[in-house]
SETOR-582745 format. One line per 4 residues: for each residue z negated, y, x negated of N, C-alpha, C, O. Coordinates in steps of 0.2 Angstrom, whole numbers. Layout:
<recs>
Z/Y/X/Z/Y/X/Z/Y/X/Z/Y/X | ... $
</recs>
This chain:
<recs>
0/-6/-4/0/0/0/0/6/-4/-4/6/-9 | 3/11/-4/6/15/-7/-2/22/-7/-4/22/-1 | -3/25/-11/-7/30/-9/-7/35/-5/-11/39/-5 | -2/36/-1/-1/40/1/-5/36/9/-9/39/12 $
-2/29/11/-4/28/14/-11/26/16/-13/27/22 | -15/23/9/-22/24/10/-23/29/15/-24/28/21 | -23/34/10/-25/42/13/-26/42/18/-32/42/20 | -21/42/25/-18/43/29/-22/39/33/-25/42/37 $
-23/32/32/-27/27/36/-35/29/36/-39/29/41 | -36/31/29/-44/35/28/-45/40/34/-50/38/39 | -42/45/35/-43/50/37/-41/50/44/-45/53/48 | -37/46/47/-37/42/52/-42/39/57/-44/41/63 $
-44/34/52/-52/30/53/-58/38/54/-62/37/59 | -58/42/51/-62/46/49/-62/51/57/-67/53/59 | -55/53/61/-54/56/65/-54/52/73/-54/55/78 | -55/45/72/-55/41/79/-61/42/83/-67/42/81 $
-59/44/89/-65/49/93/-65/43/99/-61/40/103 | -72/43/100/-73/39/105/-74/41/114/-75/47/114 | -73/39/119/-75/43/124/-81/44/125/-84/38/126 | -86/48/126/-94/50/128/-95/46/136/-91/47/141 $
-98/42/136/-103/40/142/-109/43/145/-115/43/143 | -108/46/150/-115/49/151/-120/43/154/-118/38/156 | -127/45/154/-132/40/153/-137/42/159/-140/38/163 | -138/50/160/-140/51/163/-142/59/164/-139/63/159 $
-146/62/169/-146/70/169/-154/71/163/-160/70/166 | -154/73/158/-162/75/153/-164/80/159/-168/77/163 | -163/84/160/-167/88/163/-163/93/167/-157/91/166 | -165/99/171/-164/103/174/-166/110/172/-172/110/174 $
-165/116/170/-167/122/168/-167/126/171/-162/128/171 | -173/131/176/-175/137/178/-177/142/177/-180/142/172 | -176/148/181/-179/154/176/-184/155/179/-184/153/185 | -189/159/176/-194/160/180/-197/168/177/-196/170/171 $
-200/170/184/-201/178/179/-206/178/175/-211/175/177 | -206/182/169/-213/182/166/-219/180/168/-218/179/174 | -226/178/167/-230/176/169/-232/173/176/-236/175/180 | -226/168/177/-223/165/183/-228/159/184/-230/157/189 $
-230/155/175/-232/148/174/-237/146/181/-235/142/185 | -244/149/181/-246/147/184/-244/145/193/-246/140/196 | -241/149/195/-236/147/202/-232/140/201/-232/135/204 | -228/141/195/-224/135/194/-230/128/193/-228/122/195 $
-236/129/190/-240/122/191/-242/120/197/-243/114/199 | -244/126/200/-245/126/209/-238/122/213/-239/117/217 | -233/125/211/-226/121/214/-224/116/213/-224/111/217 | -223/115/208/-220/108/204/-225/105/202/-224/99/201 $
-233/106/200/-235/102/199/-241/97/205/-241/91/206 | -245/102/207/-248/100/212/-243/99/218/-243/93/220 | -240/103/222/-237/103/228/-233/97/227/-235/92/230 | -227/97/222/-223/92/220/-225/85/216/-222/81/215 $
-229/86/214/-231/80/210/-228/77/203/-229/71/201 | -225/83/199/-223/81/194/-230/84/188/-234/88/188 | -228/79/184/-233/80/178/-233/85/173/-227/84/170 | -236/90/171/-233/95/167/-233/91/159/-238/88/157 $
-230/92/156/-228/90/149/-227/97/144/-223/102/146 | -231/96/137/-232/101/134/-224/103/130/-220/99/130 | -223/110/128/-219/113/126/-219/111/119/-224/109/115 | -214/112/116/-213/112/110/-218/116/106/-221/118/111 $
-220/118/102/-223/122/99/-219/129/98/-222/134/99 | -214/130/96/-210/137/94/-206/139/100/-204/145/100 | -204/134/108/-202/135/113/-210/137/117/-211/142/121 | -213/133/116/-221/139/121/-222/142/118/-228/143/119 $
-220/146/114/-222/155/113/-217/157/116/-218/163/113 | -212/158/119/-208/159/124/-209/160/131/-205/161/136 | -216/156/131/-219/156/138/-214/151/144/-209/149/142 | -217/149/148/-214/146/152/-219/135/153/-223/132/150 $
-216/133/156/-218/127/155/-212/122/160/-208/124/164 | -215/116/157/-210/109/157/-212/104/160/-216/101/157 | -210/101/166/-212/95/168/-207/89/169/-201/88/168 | -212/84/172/-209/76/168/-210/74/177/-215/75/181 $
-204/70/180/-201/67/185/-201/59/183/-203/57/178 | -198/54/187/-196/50/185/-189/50/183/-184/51/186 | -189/49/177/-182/51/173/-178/55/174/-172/54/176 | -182/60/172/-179/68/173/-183/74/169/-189/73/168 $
-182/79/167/-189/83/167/-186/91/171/-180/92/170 | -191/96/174/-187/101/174/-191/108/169/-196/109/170 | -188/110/166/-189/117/162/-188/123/166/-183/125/169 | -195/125/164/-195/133/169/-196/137/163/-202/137/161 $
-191/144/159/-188/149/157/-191/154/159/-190/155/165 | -196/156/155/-194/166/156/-189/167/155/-187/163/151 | -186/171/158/-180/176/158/-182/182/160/-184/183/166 | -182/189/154/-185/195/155/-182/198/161/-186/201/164 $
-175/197/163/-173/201/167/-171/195/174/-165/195/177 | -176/191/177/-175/186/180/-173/190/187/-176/194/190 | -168/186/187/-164/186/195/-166/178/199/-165/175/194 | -167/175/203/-165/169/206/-161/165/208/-158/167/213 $
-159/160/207/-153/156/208/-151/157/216/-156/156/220 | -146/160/219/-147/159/226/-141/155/227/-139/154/233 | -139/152/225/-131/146/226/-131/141/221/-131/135/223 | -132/142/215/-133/137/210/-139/132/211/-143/135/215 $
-141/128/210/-148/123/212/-146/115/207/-141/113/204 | -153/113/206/-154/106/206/-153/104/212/-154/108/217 | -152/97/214/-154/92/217/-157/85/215/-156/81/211 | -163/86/220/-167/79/218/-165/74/223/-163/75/229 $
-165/67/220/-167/63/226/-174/61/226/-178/60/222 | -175/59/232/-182/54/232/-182/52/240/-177/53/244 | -188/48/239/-189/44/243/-193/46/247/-198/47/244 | -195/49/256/-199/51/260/-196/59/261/-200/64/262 $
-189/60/260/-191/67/262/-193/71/268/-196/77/268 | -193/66/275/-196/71/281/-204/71/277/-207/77/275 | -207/67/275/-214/70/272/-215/75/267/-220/79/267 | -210/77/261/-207/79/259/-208/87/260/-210/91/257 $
-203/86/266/-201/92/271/-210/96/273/-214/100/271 | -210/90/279/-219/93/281/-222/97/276/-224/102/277 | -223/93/269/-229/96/264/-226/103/262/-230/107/259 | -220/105/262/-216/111/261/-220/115/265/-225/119/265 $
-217/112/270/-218/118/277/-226/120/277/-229/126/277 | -230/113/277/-236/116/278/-240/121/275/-244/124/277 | -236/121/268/-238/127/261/-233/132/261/-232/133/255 | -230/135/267/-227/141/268/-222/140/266/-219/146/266 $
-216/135/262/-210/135/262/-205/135/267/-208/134/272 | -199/137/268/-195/136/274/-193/130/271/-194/128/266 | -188/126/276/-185/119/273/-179/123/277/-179/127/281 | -172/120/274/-168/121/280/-163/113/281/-158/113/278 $
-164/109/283/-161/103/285/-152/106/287/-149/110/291 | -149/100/282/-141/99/285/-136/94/283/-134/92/278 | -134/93/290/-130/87/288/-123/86/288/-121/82/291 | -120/91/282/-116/95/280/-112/86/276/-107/85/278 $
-114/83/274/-115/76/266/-116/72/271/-121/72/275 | -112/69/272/-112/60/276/-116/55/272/-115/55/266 | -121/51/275/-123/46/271/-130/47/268/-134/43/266 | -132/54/269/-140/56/267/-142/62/272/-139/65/276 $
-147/61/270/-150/69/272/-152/71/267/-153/68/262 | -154/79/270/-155/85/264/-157/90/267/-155/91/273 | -162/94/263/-162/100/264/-164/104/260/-169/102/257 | -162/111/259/-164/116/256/-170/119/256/-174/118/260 $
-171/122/250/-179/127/250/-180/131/245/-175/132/241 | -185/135/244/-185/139/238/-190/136/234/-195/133/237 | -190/138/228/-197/138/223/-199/145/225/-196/149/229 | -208/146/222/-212/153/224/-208/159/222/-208/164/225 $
-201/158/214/-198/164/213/-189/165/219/-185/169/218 | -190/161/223/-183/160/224/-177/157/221/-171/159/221 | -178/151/219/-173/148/214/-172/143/221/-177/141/224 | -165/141/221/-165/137/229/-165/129/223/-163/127/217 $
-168/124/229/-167/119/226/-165/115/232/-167/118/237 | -163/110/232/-159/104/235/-163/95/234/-163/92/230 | -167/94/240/-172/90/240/-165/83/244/-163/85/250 | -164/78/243/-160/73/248/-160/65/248/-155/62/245 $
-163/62/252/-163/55/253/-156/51/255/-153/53/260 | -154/47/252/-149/45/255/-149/38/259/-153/34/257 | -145/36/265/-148/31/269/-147/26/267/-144/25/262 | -151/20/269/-153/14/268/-145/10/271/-144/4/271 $
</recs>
């Protein structure tokens, strides 16, 4: 094999790209206004039931904090000049949303139910800053 060919087969090998497989969603990121945290452990963590999990050390001085789902996490961002998501959203799935629903409502959330998506229910709501999120079971 002549070297030129080498070369060619090296660099070849060196360029062969494979297709990425996603595995799964890591997390979800919101903003939240400056000294927002405490609301945010009230919401996601009591109300919803997610575990708060500690911040990197050089990302929590940036304020804000992190919570762990099952096989999920969401991050809640200071953003100085925080606006709210009002059309962008996560969606969750789980299991029990009319109770779900109730435990919103009971702690002054609006819920708004639609069955807009064949095959599940769903409904909207806000977090305490206005970030809209998407709660929906899908049918058995």
């Amino acid at each position: 094999m002549s070297r030129y060919l080498a070369r060619r087969n090296l660099l070849e090998a060196r360029t062969v790209t494979t297709t990425p497989s996603f595995t799964a969603v890591n997390h979800v990121q919101l903003a939240i206004p400056a000294g927002g945290e405490q609301e945010c452990r009230a919401f996601w963590g009591e109300l919803l039931g997610l575990c708060e999990i500690p911040k990197p050390p050089l990302l929590a001085a940036r304020g804000g904090c992190w919570f762990q789902g099952p096989g999920f996490q969401v991050h809640l961002g200071v953003e100085q000049d925080f606006r709210p998501t009002l059309k962008a959203h996560p969606g969750f799935e789980v299991r029990g949303l009319r109770a779900l629903a109730d435990r919103l409502t009971t702690h002054g959330h609006r819920v708004t139910f639609s069955d807009e998506v064949p095959g599940q229910d769903r409904f909207h709501t806000v977090d305490p800053f206005g970030n809209r999120l998407e709660f929906l079971e899908p049918h058995s």
